[in-house]
NUTI-148028 format. One record per residue (C-alpha): x negated, y negated, z negated. Coordinates in steps of 0.5 Angstrom, whole numbers, plus 500, padded with zeros to 3 digits. Last residue first. Example, Ala and Ser with C-alpha at 12.3 -4.5 7.8 and 13.67 -1.06 7.14 Angstrom:
2
473502486 475509484 
This chain:
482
607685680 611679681 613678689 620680688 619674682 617669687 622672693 628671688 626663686 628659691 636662690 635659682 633652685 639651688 643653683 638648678 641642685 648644684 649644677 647638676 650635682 656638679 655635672 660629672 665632675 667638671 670644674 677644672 680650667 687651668 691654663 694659660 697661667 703667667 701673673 701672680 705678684 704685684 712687685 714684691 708684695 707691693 713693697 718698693 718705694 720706687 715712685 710709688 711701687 712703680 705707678 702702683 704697678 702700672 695701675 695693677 697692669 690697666 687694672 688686670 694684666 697685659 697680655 694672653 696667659 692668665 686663667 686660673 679657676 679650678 674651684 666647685 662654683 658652679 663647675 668653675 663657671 660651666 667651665 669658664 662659659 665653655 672656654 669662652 675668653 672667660 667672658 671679657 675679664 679674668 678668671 683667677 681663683 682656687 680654694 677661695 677663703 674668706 671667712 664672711 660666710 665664704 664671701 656670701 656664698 661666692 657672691 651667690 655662686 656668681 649670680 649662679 653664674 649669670 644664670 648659667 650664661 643666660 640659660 645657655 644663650 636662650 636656649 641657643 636664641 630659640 626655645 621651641 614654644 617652650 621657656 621655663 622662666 626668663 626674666 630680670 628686674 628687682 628694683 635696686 635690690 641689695 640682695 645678695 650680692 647687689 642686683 637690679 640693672 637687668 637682675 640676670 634671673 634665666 632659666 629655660 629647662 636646660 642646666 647640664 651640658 659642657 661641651 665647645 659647641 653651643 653655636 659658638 656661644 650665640 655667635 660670638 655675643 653677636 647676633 641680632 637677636 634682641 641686640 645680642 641678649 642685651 650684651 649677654 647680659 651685659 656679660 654679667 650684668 651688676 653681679 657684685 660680691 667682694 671683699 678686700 683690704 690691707 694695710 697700706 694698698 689700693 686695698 679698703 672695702 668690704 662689700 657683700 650684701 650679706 648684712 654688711 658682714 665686714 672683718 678688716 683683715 689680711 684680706 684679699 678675695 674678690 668674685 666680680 661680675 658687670 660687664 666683664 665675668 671677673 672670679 679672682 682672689 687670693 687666700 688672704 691677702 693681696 690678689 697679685 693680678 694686677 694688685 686685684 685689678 686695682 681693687 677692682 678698679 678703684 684705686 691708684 694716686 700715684 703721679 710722677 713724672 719730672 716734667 717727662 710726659 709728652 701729653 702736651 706737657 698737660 699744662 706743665 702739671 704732672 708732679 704730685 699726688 705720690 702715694 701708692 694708693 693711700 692718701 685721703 684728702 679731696 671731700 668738701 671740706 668735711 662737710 655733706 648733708 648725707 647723715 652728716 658725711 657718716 658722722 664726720 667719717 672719712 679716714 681708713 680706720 677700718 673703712 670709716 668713709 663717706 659711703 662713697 665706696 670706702 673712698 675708691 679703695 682709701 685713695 683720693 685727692 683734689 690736687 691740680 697734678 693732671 686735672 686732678 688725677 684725671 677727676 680722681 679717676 671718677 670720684 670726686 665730690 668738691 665745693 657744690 654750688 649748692 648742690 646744682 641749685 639743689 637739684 632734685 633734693 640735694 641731687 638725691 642726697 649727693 647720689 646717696 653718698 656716691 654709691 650705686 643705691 647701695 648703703 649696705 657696708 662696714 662704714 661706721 657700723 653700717 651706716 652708723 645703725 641708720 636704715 643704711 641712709 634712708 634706703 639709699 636715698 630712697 634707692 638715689 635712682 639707681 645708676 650702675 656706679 655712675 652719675 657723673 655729668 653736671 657742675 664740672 667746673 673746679 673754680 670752686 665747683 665741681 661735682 663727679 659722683 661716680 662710685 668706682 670705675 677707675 684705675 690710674 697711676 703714672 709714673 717716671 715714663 722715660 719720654 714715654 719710652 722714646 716716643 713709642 708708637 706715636 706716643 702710645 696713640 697719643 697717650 690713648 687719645 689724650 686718656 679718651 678725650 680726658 676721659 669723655 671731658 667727665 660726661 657719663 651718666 647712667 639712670 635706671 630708666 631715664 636718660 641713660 647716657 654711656 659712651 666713650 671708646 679709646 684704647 692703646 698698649 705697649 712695652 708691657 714687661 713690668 721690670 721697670 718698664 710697662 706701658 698700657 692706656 686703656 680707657 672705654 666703656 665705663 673703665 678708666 684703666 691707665 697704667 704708665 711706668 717706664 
């Protein structure tokens, strides 16, 4: 038996797999998220190991033979959290997380050096982890001094299972610390942020064995002899669930926040799209992706001004497809990455009438989130990624018009997977086996069962086409908004 654990920002997900990676069970847990301050978002570390207990007790209450026969562990994990320890491994302030912008000065004056981008094939966004570090150096340096290692956050568990400070490649590129294509941290790139050498975990990759589950945590009911994998950063890792490895592979992601990723066989950055090109959870391979920071969150928000639950809003569409309304929606609530690396744009409706209520309201929602989408699918074709088709995973296209209105705006059948276990918490379960096995990730992190195939609709591509064109017109008006 394998176990796959997907660290995400809401919650932990626990799935158990055989060898033949069947999923056996599954258990989640909930945590919150604090947002102490406008565009900040933290998260207490003890949360995940709350929340990793609770999914393990749950499985172990369900399936106790097959976690005494578990031989891998392997997590997932939000990228670019700032977890700082100190020398007695005591965590010294909550984790900043990916979402939170606070660090955009920071950010700024980093990526305005030419290393930064060299170095690194990256934007320095205001999201990653080595411009939070600059913003603690300067807003709370009795905090930085006592710093003695920078984790990210599945890193943290990984720690606290096996004691070693270590980390992989594809949550590493996200720091803003690492030479991306020479797959180790960069000297001069942790200068510019005031950080040492010795102060970041060693470097292993993805399927790499960290070590033995330490007898302190024997109260998880894991075998002595299990092993842990070092896993990924979540897309990255999503990616091995999905059997997004090279060139022509990729998914579309409606969760939270959106994801369009496509496997290259290649290093080959463009950090003036704004898109990231970061290192696989695997040897030899990375990835790029664009980043839409509210995708469903969108709908989330649009949820509690109305009182409706996001079911509700979209089922009162109906189940048809229908071209662009006059109601448009700019989904930058949190700032925007693809393309435009903004942290302080901020989202609006325009082209509303006195008679527009929360079902008008609920499409220009869902198009604008996927013209979000459109712009990081542009974006990657300028970089010579390739998507002739994609998977459509994540919470959102579970809504059959929401897949549709998005193959129709990109232009490409979109793939969704049959029902079950797949994603992080499966590619975590895969990187698990392929660690302990030695087997080659090409074998094991293959494509998963389709449902269905989802078509763009021919009739309202044009439609779509020309409203997406006026969305891209529309950035710099609103930037220039006071």
């Amino acid at each position: 038996m394998y176990l796959g654990f997907d660290l995400g920002t809401s919650g932990a997900k626990a799935l158990l797999v055989d060898d033949e990676g069947r999923a056996i069970g599954s258990a989640d847990a909930h945590y919150d998220v604090t947002n102490a301050a406008p565009g900040w978002s933290e998260q207490d570390p003890a949360d995940w190991i709350g929340g990793m207990t609770a999914a393990m007790a749950a499985l172990r209450a369900a399936h106790p033979e097959a976690i005494a026969a578990v031989r891998g562990v392997a997590l997932s994990g939000h990228m670019h959290g700032a977890v700082l320890v100190d020398a007695t491994g005591a965590v010294l302030r909550p984790c900043i997380l990916w979402n939170d912008t606070r660090s955009h000065v920071e950010a700024a004056a980093m990526d305005a050096d030419p290393l930064a981008r060299k170095i690194s094939g990256n934007i320095v966004f205001p999201g990653f982890t080595a411009p939070k570090l600059a913003w603690v150096a300067t807003h709370e340096p009795d905090v930085f001094a006592k710093v003695d290692k920078v984790m990210l956050p599945k890193d943290y568990v990984v720690w606290w299972l096996t004691g070693r400070y270590v980390t992989e490649m594809s949550d590493a590129a996200g720091s803003g610390w690492l030479d991306v294509a020479g797959r180790k941290w960069s000297d001069d790139l942790l200068a510019l942020g005031g950080m040492r050498g010795d102060q970041m975990p060693d470097l292993v990759e993805g399927t790499d064995v960290v070590g033995a589950v330490q007898s302190a945590r024997a109260d998880l009911g894991l075998p002595a002899n299990c092993q842990v994998v070092a896993g990924g950063a979540d897309n990255a890792v999503a990616a091995c669930g999905v059997g997004a490895l090279g060139q022509g592979d990729g998914f579309v992601s409606l969760g939270t926040s959106g994801v369009v990723l496509a496997g290259r066989d290649r290093y080959a950055p463009d950090a003036g799209t704004a898109v990231h090109t970061f290192c696989h959870a695997v040897p030899k391979r990375w990835y790029q992706m664009g980043v839409v920071l509210a995708a469903t969150d969108s709908l989330n928000w649009l949820s509690r001004i109305t009182g409706q639950t996001q079911g509700a809003l979209t089922e009162a569409l109906g189940p048809t497809l229908t071209a662009p309304g006059s109601a448009k929606f700019y989904p930058y609530l949190s700032g925007e990455r693809t393309p435009h690396n903004d942290a302080d744009i901020r989202g609006g409706f325009t082209g509303l009438d006195i008679g527009a209520g929360p079902t008008a309201l609920t499409h220009a929602v869902m198009t604008g989130v996927s013209f979000a989408l459109r712009d990081s699918f542009e974006a990657l074709k300028g970089t010579g990624a390739t998507l002739e088709t994609a998977l459509a995973i994540g919470g959102g296209t579970k809504s059959d018009l929401w897949t549709k209105m998005l193959a129709t705006t990109l232009n490409i059948p979109l793939e969704r997977p049959e029902d079950g276990a797949f994603g992080a918490a499966l590619g975590a379960a895969r990187i698990a086996m392929c660690g302990v096995t030695g087997d080659d990730p090409a074998t094991v992190m293959t494509k998963p069962p389709i449902a269905d195939i989802i078509a763009p609709d021919p009739t309202l591509t044009s439609a779509y086409d020309d409203a997406y064109n006026a969305f891209t017109t529309a950035y710099p008006k609103l930037k220039a908004m006071p």
